[in-house]
Backbone bond lengths (Angstrom), bond angles and torsions (degrees), N, CA, C in turn:
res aa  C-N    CA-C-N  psi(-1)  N-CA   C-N-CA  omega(-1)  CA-C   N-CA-C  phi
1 X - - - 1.452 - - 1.530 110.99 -
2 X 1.197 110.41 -18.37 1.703 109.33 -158.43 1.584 82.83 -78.87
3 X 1.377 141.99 -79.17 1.158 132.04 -150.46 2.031 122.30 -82.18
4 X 1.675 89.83 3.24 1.902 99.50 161.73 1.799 94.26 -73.65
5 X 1.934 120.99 -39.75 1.210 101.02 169.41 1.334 141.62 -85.27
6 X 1.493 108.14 11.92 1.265 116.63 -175.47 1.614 102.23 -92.89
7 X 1.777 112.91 -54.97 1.340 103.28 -162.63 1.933 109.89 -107.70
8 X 1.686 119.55 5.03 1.306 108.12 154.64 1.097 133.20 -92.15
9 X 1.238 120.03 165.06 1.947 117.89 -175.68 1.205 112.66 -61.07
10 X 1.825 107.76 -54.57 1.154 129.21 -167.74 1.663 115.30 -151.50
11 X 1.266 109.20 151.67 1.558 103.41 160.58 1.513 127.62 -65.61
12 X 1.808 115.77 157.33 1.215 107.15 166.68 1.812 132.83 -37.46
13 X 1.276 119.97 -47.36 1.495 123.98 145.27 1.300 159.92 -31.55
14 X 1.693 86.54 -12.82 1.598 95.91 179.53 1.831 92.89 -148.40
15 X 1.467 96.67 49.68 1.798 112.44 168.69 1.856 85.78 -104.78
16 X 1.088 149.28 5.25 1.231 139.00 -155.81 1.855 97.45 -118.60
17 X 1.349 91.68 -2.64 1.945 89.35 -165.79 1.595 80.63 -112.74
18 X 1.036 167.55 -7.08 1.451 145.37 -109.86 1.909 90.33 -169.57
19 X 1.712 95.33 111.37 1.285 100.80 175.58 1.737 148.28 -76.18
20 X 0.964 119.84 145.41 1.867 127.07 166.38 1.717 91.03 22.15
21 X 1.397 133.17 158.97 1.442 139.43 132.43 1.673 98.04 57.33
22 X 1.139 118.42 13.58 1.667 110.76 167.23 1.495 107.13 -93.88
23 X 1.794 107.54 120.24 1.350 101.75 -178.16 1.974 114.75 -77.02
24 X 1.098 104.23 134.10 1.690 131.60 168.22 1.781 114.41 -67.83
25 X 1.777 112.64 144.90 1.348 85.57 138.46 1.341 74.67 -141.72
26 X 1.340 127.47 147.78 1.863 137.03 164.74 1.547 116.83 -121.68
27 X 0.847 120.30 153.18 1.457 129.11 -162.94 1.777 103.04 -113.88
28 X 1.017 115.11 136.97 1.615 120.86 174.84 1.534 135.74 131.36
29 X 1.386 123.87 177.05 1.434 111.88 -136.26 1.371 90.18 -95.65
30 X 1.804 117.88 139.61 1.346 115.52 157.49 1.625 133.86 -58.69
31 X 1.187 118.37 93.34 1.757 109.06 -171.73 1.367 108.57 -79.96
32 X 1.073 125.58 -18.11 1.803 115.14 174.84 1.393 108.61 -140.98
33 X 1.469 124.91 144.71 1.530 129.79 149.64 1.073 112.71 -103.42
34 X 1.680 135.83 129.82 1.065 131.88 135.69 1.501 116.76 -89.57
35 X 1.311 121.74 134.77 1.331 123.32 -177.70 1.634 103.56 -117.71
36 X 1.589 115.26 133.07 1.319 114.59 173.07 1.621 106.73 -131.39
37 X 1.475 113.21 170.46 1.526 120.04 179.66 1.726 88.22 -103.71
38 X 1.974 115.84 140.90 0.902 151.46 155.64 1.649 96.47 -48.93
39 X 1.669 102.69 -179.11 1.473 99.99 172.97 1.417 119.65 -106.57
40 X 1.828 96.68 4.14 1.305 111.28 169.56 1.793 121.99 -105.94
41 X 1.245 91.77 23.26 1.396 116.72 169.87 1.787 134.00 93.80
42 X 1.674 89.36 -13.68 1.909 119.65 -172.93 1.490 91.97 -70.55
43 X 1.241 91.93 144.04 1.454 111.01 149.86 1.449 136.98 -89.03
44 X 1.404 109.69 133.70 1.236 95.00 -171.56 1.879 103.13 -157.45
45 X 1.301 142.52 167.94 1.298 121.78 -129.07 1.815 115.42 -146.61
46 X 0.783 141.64 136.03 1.352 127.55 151.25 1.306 131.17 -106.25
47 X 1.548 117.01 120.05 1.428 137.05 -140.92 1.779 101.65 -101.34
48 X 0.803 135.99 101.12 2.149 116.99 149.78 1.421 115.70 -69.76
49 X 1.518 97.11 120.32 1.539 99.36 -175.20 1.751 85.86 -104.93
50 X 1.326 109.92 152.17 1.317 134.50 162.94 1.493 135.99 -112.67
51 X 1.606 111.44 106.09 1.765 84.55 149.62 1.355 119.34 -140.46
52 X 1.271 117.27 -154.04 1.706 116.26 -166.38 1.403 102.50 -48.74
53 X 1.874 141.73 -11.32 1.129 122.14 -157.84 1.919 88.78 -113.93
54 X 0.726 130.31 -37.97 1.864 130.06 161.87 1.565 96.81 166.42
55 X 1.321 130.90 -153.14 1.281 144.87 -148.89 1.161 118.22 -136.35
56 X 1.197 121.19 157.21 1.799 123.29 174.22 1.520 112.44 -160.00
57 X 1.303 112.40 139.88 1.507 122.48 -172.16 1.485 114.36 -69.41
58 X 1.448 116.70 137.28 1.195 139.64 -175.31 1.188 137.36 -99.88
59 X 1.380 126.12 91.70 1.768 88.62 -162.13 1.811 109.41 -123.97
60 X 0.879 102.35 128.72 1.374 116.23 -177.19 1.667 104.81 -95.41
61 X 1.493 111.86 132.70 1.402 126.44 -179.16 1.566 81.14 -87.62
62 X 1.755 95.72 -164.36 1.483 124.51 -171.07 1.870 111.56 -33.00
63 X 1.615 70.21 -68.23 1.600 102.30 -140.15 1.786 110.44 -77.54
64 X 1.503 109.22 -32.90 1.327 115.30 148.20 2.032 126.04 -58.75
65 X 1.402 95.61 -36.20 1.568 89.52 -171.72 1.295 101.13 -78.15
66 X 1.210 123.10 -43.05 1.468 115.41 176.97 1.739 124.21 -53.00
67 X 1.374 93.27 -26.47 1.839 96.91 174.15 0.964 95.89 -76.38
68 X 1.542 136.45 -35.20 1.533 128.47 -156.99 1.105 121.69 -79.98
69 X 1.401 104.77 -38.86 1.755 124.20 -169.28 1.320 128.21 -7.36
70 X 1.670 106.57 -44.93 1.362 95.84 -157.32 1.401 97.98 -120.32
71 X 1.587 124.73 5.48 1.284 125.66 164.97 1.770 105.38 -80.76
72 X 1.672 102.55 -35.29 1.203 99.93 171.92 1.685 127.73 -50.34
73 X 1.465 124.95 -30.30 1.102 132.56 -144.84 1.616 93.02 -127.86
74 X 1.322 130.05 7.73 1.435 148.80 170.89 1.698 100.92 -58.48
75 X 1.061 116.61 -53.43 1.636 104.19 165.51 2.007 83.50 107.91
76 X 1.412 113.99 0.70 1.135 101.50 -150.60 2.000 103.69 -123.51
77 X 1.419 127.51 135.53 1.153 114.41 177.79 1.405 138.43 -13.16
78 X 1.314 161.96 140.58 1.256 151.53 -174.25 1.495 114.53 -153.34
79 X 1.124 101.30 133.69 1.628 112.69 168.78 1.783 134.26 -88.09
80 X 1.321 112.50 61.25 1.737 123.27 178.31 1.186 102.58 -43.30
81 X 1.507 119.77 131.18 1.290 131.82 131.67 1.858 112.88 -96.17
82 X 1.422 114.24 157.51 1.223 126.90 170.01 1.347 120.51 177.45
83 X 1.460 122.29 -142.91 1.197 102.21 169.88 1.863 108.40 -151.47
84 X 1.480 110.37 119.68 1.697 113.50 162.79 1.594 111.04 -4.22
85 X 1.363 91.27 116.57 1.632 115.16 169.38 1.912 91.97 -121.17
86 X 1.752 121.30 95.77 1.282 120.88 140.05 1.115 168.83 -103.15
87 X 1.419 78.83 30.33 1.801 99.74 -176.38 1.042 117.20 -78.39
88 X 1.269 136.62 -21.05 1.521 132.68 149.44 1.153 154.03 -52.58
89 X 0.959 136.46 139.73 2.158 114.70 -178.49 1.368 105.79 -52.37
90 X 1.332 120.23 -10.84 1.711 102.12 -157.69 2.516 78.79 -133.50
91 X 1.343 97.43 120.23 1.666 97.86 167.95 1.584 108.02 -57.24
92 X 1.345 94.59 151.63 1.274 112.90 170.54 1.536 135.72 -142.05
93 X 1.288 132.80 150.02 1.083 111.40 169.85 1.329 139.45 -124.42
94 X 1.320 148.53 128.39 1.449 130.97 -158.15 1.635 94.93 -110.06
95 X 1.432 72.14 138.72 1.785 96.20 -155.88 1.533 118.50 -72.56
96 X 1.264 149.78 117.56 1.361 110.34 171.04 1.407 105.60 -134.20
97 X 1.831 131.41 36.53 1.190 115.37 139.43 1.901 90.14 -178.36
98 X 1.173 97.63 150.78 1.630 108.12 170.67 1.662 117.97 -134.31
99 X 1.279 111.47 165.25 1.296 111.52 -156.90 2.027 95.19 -149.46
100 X 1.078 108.14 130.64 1.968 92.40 175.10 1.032 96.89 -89.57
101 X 1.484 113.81 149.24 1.238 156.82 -159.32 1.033 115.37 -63.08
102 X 2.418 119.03 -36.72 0.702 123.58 164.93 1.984 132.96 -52.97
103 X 1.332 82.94 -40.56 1.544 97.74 -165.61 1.966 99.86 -90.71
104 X 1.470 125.29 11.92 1.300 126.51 178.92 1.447 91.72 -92.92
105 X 1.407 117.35 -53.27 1.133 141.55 -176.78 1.752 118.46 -35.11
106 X 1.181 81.70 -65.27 1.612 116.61 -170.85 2.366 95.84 -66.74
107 X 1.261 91.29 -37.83 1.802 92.66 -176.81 1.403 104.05 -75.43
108 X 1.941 126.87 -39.49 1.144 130.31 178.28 1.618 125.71 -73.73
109 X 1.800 104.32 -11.16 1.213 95.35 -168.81 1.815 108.87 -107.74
110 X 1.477 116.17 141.06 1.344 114.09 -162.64 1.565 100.06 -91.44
111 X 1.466 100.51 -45.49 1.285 100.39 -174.04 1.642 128.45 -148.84
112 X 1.450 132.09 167.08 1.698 106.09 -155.19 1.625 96.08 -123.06
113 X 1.091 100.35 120.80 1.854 108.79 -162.33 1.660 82.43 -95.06
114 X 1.648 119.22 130.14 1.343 117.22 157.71 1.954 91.25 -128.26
115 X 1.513 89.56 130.94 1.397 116.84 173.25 1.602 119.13 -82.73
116 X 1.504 117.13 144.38 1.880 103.90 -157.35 1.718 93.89 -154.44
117 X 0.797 132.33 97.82 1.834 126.86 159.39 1.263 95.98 -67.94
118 X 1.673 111.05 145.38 1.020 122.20 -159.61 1.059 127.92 -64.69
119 X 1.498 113.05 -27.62 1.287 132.32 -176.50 2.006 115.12 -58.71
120 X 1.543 93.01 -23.70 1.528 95.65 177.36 1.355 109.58 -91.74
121 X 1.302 131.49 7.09 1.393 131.99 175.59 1.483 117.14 -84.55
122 X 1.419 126.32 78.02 1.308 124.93 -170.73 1.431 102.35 -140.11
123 X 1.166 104.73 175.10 1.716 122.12 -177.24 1.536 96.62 -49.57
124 X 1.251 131.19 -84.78 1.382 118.73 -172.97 1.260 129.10 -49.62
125 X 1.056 131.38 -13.87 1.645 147.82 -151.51 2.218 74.76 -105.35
126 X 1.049 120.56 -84.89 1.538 126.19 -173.42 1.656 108.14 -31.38
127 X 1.460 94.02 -56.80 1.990 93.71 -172.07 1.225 111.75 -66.13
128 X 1.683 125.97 -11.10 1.201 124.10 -152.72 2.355 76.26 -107.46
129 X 1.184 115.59 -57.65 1.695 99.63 163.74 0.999 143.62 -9.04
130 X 1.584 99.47 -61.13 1.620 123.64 177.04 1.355 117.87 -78.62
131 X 1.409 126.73 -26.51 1.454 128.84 164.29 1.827 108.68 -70.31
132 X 1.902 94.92 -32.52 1.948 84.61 169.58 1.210 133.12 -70.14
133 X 1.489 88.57 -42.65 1.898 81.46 179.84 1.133 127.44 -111.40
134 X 1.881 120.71 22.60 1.599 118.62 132.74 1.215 120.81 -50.06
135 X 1.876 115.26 -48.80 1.164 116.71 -162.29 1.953 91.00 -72.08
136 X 0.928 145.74 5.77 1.488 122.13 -175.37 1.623 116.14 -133.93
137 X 1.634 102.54 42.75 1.514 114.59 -167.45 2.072 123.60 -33.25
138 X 0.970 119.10 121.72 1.202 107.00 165.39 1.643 122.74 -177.69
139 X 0.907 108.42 -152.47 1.961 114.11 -171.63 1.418 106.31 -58.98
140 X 1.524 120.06 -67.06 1.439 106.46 -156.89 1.489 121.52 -98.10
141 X 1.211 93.48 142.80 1.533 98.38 -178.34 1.536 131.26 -61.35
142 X 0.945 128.97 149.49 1.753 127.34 175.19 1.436 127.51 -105.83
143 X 1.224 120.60 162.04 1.170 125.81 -154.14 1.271 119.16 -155.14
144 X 1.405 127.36 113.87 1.510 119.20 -157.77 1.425 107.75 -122.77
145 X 1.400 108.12 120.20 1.473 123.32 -169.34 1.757 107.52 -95.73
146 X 1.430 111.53 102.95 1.300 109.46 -173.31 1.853 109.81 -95.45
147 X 1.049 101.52 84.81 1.384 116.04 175.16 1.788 132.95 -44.18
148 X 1.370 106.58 86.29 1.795 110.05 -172.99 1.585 100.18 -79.94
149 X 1.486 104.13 126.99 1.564 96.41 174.70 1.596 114.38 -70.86
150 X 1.352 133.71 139.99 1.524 136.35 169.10 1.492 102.98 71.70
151 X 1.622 139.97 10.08 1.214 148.25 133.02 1.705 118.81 -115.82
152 X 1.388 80.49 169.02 1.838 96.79 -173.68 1.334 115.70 -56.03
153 X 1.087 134.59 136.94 1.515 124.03 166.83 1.572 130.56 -95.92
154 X 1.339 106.96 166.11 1.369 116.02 -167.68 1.629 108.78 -89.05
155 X 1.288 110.27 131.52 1.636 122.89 163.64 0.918 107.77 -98.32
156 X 2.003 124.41 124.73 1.590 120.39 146.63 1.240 114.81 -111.73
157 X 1.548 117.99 122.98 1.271 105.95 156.84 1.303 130.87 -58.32
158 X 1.259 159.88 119.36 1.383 147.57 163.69 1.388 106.13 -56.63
159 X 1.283 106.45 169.34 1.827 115.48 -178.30 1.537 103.12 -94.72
160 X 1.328 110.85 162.17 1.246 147.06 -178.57 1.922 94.95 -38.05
161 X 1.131 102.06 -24.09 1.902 83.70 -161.35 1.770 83.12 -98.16
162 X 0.972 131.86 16.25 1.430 129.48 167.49 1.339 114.21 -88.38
163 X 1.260 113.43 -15.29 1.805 116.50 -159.33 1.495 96.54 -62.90
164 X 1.494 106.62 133.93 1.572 128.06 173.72 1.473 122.16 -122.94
165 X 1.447 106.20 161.63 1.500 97.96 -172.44 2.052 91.49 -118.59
166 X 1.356 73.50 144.34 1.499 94.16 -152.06 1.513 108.98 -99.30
167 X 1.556 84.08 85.84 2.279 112.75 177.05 1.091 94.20 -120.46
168 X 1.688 97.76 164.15 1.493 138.03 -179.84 1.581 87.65 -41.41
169 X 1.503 129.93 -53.76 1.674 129.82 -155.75 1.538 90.74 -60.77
170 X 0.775 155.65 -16.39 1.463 152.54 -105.79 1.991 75.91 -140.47
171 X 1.548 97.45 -78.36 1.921 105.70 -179.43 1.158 106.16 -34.62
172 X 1.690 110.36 -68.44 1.360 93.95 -167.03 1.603 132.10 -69.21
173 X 0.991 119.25 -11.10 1.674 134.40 161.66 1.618 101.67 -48.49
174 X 1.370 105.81 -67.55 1.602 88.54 -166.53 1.601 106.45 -74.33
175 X 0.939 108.15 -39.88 1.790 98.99 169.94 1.395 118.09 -54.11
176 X 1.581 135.20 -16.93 1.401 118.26 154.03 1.495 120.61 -88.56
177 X 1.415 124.85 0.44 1.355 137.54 166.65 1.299 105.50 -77.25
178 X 1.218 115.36 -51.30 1.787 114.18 -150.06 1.786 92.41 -103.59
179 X 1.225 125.14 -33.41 1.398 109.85 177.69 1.433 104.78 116.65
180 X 1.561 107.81 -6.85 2.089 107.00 -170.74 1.028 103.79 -158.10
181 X 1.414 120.20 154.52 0.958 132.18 -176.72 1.754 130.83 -93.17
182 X 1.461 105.05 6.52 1.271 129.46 -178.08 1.897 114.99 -92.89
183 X 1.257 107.09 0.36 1.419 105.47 -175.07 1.681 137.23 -87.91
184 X 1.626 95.63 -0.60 1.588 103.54 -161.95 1.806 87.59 -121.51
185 X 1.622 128.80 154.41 0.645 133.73 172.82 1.800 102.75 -157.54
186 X 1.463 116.78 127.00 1.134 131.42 174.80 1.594 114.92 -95.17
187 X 0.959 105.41 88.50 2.202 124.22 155.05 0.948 133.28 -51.43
């Protein structure tokens, strides 16, 4: 959720307040493609994007759906930009480029803050780390903030062979290590 509020305008829900030619960007999962042929033979598509607030139709001409295609059909979150179509009873948007969420994410984030009271800093809590973030190789580095209550706390950087790429797989790892879901934060 943190970076649907960092890099969209608005949620699906409040595309209904927001006028004609106002550019969008919304975050969320494609639940249907319809794909049709133009009369000049291109394909080109109407998308339902979804998120936690309901859905709104998408429509991508040629030249966007064809860039999109296969992010479209990724099965996997996505971030549309385009621009308000409201002349209809129902908003809309015509599409003209998407990006998944993962890899917006992953370009915006510098670095991967995981939060630790001390008490979770033990032999199993570490081996169970190092099995996470081999398994999740990538760019940014991590950083573990060991939190003393009523004193200062400790920063470690980890080394270079720690660098992870910073997805949901990534959250939910330390949230079955640490017990919550409040411990990881992407910078």
């Amino acid at each position: 959720v943190d970076e649907v509020d960092r890099y969209a305008t608005c949620r699906v829900a409040q595309l209904s307040q927001l006028p004609s030619e106002k550019e969008v960007s919304v975050a969320g999962m494609p639940s249907s493609i319809k794909v049709i042929r133009t009369k000049r033979g291109d394909k080109m598509a109407f998308v339902a994007l979804e998120d936690d607030t309901g859905d709104v139709e998408c429509i991508f001409f040629a030249e966007p759906f064809s860039n999109s295609i296969k992010i479209l059909k990724s099965g996997r979150p996505i971030m549309l930009k385009g621009k308000m179509d409201s002349k209809g009873d129902e908003p809309k948007i015509l599409a003209e480029s998407v990006e998944l969420l993962s890899e917006l994410r992953e370009r915006g984030t510098k670095e991967v803050q995981i939060s630790m009271a001390p008490e979770e800093v033990n032999r199993s809590s570490i081996v169970a780390f190092q099995k996470l973030l081999r398994a999740s190789p990538g760019k940014c580095p991590v950083r573990v903030l060991v939190e003393y209550p009523g004193r200062k706390s400790v920063t470690v950087k980890l080394s270079d062979e720690f660098r992870v790429v910073p997805d949901d797989q990534l959250c939910d790892g330390v949230s079955v290590i640490l017990h919550r879901a409040d411990a990881v934060r992407f910078r």
